[in-house]
N, C-alpha and C positions, 0 to 999 in steps of 0.2 A: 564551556570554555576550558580552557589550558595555558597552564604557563611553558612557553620555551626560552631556555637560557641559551646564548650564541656568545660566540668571545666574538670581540670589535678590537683594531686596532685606533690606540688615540695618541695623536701627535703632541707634546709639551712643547710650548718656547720659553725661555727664560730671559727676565728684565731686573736689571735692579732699579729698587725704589730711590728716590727723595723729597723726603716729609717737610712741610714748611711749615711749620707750628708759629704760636704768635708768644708761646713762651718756653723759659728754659727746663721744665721739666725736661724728665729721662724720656729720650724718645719712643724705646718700647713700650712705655706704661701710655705715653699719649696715642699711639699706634693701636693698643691696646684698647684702650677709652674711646678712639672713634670706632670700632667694631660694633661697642658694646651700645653703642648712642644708636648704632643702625638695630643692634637686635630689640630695643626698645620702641622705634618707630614700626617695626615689623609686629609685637606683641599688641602694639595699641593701634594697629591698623590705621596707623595715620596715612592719607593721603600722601606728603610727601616722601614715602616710603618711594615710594615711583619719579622717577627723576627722567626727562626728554632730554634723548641727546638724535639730531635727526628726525628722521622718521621713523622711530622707536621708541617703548619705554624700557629704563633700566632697572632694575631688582637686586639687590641683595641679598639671600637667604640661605640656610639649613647651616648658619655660621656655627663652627662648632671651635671652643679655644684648646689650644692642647703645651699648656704652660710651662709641662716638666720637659718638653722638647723645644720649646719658643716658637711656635708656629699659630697660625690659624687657619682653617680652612673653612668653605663653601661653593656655594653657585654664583655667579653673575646671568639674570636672566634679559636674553633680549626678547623686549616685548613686542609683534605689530597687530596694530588692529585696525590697518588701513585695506588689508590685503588678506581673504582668506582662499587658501587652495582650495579646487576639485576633487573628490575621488572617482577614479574607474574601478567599476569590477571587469578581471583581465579574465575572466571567463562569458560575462554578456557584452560587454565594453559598453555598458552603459556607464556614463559620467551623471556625478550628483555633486549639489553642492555640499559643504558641511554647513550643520545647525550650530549657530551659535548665538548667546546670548548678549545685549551689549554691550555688558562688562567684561565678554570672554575676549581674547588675545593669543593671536600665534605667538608660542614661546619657543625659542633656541639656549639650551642651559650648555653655560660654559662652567665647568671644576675650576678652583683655583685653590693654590697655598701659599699665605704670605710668611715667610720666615725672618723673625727678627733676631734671633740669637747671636748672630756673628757684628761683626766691626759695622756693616752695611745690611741693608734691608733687601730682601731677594722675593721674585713674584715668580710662580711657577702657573702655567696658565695654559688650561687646555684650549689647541686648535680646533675651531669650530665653523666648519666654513659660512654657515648665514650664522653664525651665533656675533655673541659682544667680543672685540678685539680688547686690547691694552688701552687706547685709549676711551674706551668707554670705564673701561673698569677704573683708571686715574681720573674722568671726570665725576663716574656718581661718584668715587670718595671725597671731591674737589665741592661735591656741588651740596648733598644731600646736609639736611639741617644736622646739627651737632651742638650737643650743652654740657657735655663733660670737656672738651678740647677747642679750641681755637685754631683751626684748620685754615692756611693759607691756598695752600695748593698739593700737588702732588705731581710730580715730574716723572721719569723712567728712559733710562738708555735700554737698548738689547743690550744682554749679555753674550759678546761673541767667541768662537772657535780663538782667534788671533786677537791676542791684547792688543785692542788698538792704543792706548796710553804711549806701549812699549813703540808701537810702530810709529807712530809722530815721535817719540825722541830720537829714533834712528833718523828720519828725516831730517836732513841739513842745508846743502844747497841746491836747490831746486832747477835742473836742465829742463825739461818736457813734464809736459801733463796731456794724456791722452784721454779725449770721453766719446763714449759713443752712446747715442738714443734713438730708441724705435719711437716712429711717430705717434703711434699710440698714446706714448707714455711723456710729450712734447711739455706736457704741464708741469713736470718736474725740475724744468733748468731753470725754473726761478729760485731754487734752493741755492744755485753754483750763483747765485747773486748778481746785480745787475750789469757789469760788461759783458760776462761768459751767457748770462739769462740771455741777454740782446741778440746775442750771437748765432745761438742757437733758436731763435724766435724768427728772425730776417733767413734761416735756412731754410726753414720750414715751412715763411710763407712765400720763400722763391720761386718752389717748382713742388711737385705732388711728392717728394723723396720718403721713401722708405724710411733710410734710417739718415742721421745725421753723424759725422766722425770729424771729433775738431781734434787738431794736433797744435800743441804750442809749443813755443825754442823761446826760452830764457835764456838774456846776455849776461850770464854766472859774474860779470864783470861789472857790471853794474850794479848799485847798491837800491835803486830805486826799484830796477826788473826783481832782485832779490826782497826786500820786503811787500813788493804785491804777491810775489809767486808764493810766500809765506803765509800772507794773508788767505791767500787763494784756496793754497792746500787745508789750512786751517779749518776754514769757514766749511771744506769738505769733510775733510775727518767730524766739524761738527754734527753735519746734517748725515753721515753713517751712524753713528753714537747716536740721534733722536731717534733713527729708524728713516729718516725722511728719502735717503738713498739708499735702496737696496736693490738685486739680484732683480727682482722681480719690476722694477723701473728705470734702472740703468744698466747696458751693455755691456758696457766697459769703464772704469776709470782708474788709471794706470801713471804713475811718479814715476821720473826717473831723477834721482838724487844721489848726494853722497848721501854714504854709510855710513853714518857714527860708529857701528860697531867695526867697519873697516876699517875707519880712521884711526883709529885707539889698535886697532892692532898694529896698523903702520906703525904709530908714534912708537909702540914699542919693538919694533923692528929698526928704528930710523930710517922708515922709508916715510918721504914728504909726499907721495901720489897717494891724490885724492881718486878711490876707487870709487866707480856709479856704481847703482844700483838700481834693479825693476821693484816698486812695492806695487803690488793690487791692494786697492783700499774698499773693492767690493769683497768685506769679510762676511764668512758663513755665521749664520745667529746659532747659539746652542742650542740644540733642541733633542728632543730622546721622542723614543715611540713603547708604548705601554699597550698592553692585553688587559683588557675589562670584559665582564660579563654582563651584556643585556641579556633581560628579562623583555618579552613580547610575549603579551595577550592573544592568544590566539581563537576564535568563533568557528563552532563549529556547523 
């Protein structure tokens, strides 16, 4: 045998946290305390060390604290053990199954690092495509037994390229909202809530259409058209901020409003024209790309 070191490219995405505790303690030290509650179920090999989200189990481990920086880092491991591959050898192409035991489980390990030092709690969380996403990793902390903290929940936005905060306060009065969806991905206009949901559900099951592309005109003039359109865009910006709309399940969706930032420059121009504006509210999530060295076993 031999070991061969290869560099891998690994994709980060960034989320920030929110901790729901049931008391006023300091948050990094309860942050802190549920870590330490998982390395204790991992040392005593407790059963509920393993937490079902799916058809999966979840894991915790190789938690390490690093206090003079305010971080901690580890694995989240997805577990299956419904499901085991084949291997071929690509020189007889004969296919075998693999031997497992059965306690053994196919595992996909996702890196992660929670940072508590600043104002806000930050998750940095390796891309793993069959590995554990964001929400797996917010349920085992949500789910998994804990005696040092009293754990409500655990929430998380993406953290993206474009402050969406900033871009909802620019948003004013609302002319047009444009969305467009592949039928693919038909499941997701129930997030745009139920008039827009309806809308796009009677499109879909009219005709076999590809994609659907809804355009709507708000009477600016109207105080009733104005607080639904508010609502509307709102309930949008919410479901970007969960993750629930992104790039990867909507086409388009596209405001066209005043500018607050135009307006304020008017007022001090004294000019009373309210300038439009185009916002896309499909923003890019943060993310970086990193160089790691695997290690593979190699048989000779």
């Amino acid at each position: 045998m031999s070991l061969k070191v290869e560099k891998a490219s690994r994709t980060i995405h960034y989320y920030q946290l929110a901790f729901s505790f049931n008391t006023d303690k300091d948050i990094p030290d309860q942050i802190r305390e549920t870590f330490h509650d998982i390395v204790a179920l991992a040392k005593a090999k407790d059963k509920a060390r393993y937490q079902v989200s799916g058809n999966k189990f979840l894991f915790i481990n190789d938690i390490i604290f690093v206090p003079e920086d305010k971080y901690i880092k580890g694995k989240l491991l997805s577990i299956r053990k419904d499901l085991m591959p084949e291997l071929i050898n690509m020189n007889s192409d004969e296919i075998r199954d693999i031997e497992a035991n059965a306690d053994d489980g196919l595992v996909d390990s996702t890196h992660f690092i929670v940072s508590y030092g600043g104002a806000k709690t930050y998750l940095a969380l390796e891309y793993v495509d069959t590995g554990a996403k964001v929400q797996d990793f917010t349920h085992y902390l949500s789910a998994v037994p804990k005696s040092k903290v009293k754990l409500n929940n655990v929430d998380y936005i993406n953290v993206v390229r474009d402050n969406v905060d900033e871009v909802k306060r620019r948003i004013k009065e609302v002319s047009a909202l444009t969305v467009q969806i592949h039928k693919d991905n038909a499941d997701v206009v129930k997030e745009f809530g139920n008039d827009i949901g309806t809308a796009f559900e009677l499109a879909f099951k009219f005709s076999d259409l590809e994609y659907v592309h809804l355009d709507l005109k708000f009477n600016m003039k109207k105080n009733t058209n104005k607080e639904d359109s508010e609502s509307l865009v709102n309930k949008i910006i919410a479901g970007v901020k969960r993750g629930r709309l992104t790039k990867a399940k909507v086409d388009k969706i596209q405001v066209t409003a005043t500018d607050d930032n135009n307006n304020n420059n008017n007022n001090n121009n004294n000019n009373n024209n309210n300038k439009m504006a185009l916002f896309d509210l499909l923003f890019d999530k943060l993310k970086s790309k990193i160089d790691v060295e695997k290690k593979i076993t190699q048989k000779h």
